[in-house]
C-alpha positions in Angstrom: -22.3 -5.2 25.6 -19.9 -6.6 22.9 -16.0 -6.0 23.7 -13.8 -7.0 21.1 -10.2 -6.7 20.6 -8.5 -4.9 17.7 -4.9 -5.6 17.0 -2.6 -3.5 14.8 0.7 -1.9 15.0 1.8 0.9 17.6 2.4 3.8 15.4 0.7 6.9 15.1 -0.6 6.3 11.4 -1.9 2.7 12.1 -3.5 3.8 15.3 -5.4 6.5 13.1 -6.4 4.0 10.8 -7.9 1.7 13.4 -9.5 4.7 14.8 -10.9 5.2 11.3 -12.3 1.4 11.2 -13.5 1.3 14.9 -15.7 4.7 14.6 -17.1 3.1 11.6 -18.5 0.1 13.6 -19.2 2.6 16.6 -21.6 4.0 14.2 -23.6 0.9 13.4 -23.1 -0.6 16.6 -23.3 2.2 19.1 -23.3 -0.4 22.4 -20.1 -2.0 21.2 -16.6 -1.5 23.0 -13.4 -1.9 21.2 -9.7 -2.1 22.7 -6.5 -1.5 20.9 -3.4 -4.1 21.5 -0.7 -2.4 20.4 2.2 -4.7 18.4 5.4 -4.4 17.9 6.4 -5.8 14.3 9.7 -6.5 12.6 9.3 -3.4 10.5 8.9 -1.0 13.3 12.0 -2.9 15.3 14.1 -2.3 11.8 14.3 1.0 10.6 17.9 0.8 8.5 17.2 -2.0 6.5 16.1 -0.8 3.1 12.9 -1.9 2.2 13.9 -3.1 -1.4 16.5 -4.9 0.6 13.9 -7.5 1.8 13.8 -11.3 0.9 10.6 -12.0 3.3 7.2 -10.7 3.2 5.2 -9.8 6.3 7.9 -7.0 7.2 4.7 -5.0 8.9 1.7 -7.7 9.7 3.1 -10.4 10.7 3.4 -10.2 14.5 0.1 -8.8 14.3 -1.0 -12.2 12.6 0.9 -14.2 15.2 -1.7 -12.1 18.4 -5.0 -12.9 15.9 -3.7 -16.9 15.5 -3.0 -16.8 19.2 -6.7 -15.2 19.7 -5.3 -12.4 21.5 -7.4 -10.4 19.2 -10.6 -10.6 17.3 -9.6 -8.7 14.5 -6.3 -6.9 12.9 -6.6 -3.6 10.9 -3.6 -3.2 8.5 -2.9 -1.2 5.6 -3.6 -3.7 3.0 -1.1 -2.7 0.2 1.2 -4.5 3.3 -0.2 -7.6 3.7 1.5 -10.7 1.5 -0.9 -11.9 -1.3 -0.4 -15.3 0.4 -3.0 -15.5 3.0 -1.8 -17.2 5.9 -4.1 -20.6 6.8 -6.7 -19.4 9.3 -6.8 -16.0 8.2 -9.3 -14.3 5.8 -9.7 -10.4 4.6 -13.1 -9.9 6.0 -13.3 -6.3 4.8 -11.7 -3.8 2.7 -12.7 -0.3 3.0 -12.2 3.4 3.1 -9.6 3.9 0.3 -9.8 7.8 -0.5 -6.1 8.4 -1.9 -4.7 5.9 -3.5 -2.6 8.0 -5.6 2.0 9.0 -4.2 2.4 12.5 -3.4 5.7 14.8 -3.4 6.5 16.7 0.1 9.2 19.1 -0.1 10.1 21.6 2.7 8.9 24.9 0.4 5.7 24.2 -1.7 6.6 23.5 -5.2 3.8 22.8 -7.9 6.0 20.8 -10.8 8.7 18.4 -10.7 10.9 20.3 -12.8 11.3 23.1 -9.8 13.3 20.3 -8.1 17.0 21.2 -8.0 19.3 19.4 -10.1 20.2 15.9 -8.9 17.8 16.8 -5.7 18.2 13.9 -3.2 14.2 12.3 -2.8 13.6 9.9 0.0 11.6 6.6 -1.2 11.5 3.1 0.2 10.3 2.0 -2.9 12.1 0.2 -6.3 8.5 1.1 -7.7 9.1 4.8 -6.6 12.5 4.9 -7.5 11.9 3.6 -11.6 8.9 5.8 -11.8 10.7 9.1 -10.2 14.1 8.1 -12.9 11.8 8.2 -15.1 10.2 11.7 -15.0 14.1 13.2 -14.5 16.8 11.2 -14.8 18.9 13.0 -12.7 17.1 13.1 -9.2 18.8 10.9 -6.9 16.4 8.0 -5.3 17.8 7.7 -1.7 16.3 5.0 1.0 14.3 6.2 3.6 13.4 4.7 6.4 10.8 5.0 9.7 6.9 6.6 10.1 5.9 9.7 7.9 6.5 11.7 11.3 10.4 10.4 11.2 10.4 10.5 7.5 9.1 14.7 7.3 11.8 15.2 10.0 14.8 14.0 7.6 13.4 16.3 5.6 13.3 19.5 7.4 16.6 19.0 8.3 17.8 18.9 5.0 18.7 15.1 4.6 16.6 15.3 1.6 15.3 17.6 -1.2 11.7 15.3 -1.0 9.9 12.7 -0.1 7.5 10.2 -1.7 4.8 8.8 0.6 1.8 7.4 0.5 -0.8 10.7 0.1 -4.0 8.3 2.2 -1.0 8.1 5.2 -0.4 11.5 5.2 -4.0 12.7 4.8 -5.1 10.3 7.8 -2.6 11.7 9.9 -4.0 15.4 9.2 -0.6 17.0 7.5 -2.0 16.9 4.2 -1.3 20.8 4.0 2.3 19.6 3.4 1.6 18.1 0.0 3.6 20.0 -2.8 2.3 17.5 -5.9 -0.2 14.7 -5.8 0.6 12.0 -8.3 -2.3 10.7 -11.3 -2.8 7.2 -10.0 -3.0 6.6 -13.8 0.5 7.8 -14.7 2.7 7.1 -11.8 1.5 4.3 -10.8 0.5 3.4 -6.8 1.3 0.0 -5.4 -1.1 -2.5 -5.4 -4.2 -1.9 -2.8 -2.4 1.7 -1.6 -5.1 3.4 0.6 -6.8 0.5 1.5 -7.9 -0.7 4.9 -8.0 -4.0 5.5 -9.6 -6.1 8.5 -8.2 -9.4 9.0 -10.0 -11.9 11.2 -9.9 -15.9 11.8 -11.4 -17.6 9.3 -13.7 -19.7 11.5 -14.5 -16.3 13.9 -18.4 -16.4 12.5 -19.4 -14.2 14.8 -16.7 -11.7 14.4 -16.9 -11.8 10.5 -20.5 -11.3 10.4 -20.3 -8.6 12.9 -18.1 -6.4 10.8 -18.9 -7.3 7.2 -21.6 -4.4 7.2 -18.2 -1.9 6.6 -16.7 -3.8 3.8 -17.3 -1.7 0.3 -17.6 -4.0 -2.5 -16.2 -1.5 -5.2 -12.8 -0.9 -3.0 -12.4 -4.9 -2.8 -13.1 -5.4 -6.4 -10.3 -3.1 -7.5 -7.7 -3.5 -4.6 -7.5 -7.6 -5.2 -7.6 -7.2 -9.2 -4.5 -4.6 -8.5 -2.7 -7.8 -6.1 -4.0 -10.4 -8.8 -1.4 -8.7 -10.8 1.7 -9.6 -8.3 0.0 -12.7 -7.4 0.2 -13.7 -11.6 3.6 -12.1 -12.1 4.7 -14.0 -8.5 7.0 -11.0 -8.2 6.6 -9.6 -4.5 5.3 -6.8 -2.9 9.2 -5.0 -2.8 9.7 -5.5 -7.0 9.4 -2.1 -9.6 6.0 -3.3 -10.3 2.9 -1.0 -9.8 -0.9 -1.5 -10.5 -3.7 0.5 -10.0 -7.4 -0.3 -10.9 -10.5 1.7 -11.1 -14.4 1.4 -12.0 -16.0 3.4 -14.6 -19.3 2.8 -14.8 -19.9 -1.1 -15.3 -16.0 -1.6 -16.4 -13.2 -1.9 -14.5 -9.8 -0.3 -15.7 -6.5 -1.3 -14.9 -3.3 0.3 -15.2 0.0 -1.6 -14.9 3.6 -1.2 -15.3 7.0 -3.3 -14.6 10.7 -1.5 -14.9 14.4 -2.1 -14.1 15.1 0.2 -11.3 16.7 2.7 -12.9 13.5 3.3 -15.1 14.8 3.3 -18.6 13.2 -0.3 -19.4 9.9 0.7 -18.7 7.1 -1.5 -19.6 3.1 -0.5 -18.7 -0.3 -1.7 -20.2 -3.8 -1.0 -19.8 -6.7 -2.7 -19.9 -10.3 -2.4 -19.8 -12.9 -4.8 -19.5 -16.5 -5.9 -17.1 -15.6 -5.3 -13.7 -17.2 -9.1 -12.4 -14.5 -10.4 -15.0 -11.5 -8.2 -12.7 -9.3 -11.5 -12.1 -9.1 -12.5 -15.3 -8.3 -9.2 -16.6 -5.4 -8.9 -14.1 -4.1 -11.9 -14.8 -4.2 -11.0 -18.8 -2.4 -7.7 -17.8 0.2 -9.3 -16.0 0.8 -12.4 -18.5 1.1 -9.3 -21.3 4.2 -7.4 -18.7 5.8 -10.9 -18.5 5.8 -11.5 -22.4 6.9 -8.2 -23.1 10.0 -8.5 -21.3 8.9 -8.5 -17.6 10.3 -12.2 -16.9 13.7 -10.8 -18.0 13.5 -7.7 -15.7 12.5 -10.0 -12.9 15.3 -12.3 -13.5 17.5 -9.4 -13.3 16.7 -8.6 -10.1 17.1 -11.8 -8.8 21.0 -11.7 -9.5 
């Protein structure tokens, strides 16, 4: 009997999503055994910092890195919107899978169905400069204020009054089975997701054959096309995962559309393009997306933040 090891962070959504990852191998490989070590990262050890606060990348995966380097673990299961574009050296994305949601969603303590039954100036709970220009821009008047923690922690705030909403990530939510609390789910199209929101991703060493054969069979080759045209995007405009930047790619038949946007934070210089071309030419046609946002004023608006 294969036992492998599985490492990913201790919270309840990224033990869900393991769980998600490991029943799918279960499936094909019904002798297998699979065990769970549990990491601590420096996201989960600091929950005040604001996220758009950050100068490093690897906030969430990179202790979990650190155990598959150290081959205390044959693979790592992330949310892949989290991991840096820059792959650390012995490290490869051997799969990419199970993205049902990629799309925000609005939770507010009574169900609402439109934006505009927010109070005025209603207090909404983001982590997100992406969030934050995107939410100024449907009403200027709601207040953007940081949150921080797991969506348990986060709906908590929330019923106590801390906030009027939330913004989370609806795949998050719906893996954790609270998807009842959902007042608004966003179009992916208009307010735009981070890059690779909803996405899976299994992360093994790059020389681990075995391992990388073994679960390979799970990867979906439609979810990686779209998910690494979507971080093509950061990777061209070399902005970060933390910047007002949002991109979010689809296939329609034998074309792949994507949809992206830069902004200042407070969303009132608000720049988005679309483009549509062959999905086996997806790279390219990120990187023409995001050269267009940098021409058009996105350089400027990066600079900006930089100060």
């Amino acid at each position: 009997m294969k036992v492998l090891t599985a490492a990913t962070r201790g919270g309840a959504l990224a033990i869900a999503q393991t769980r998600i990852v490991t029943d799918s191998l279960k499936k094909i490989y019904p002798d297998i055994q699979i065990k769970v070590r549990k990491i601590t990262t420096g996201g989960d050890r600091d929950r005040r910092t604001a996220l758009w606060n950050l100068r490093t990348s690897g906030f969430f995966t990179s202790q979990v890195e650190d155990a598959l380097l150290a081959k205390k673990a044959d693979f790592a299961v992330h949310s892949f919107k989290d991991l840096p574009t820059h792959q650390r050296e012995g490290l490869t994305i051997a799969v990419i899978c199970d993205r049902q949601f990629p799309e925000d969603c609005l939770v507010t303590k009574d169900i609402i169905t439109s934006i505009d039954q927010l109070p005025e100036s209603a207090k909404i709970g983001t982590s997100s400069l992406r969030r934050v220009a995107q939410i100024k821009r449907l009403r200027a008047d709601l207040q953007p204020v940081s949150i921080r923690g797991n969506v348990t922690t986060r709906l908590k705030h929330l019923d106590a009054g801390s906030f009027d909403a939330i913004i989370l990530a609806r795949a998050g939510i719906e893996r954790l089975g609270l998807g009842n609390k959902i007042s608004i789910c966003f179009d992916p199209t208009e307010f735009i997701p981070a890059p690779a929101q909803g996405a899976l991703a299994i992360q093994t060493g790059t020389d681990d054959d075995e391992t990388n054969e073994l679960v390979s069979v799970i990867d979906e080759k439609r979810v990686r096309i779209t998910t690494f045209a979507e971080r093509q995007v950061l990777v061209t405009m070399q902005c970060g995962c933390h910047a007002p930047v949002g991109a979010f790619a689809r296939i329609v038949g034998g074309d792949i559309e994507i949809h992206a946007f830069i902004s200042d934070v407070g969303g009132t210089y608000f720049i988005r393009r679309q483009i549509t071309g062959p999905a086996e030419k997806a790279g390219s046609l990120a990187e023409k997306i995001a050269d267009d946002l940098l021409a058009s004023g996105g350089k400027e608006i990066l600079a900006s933040l930089k100060e």
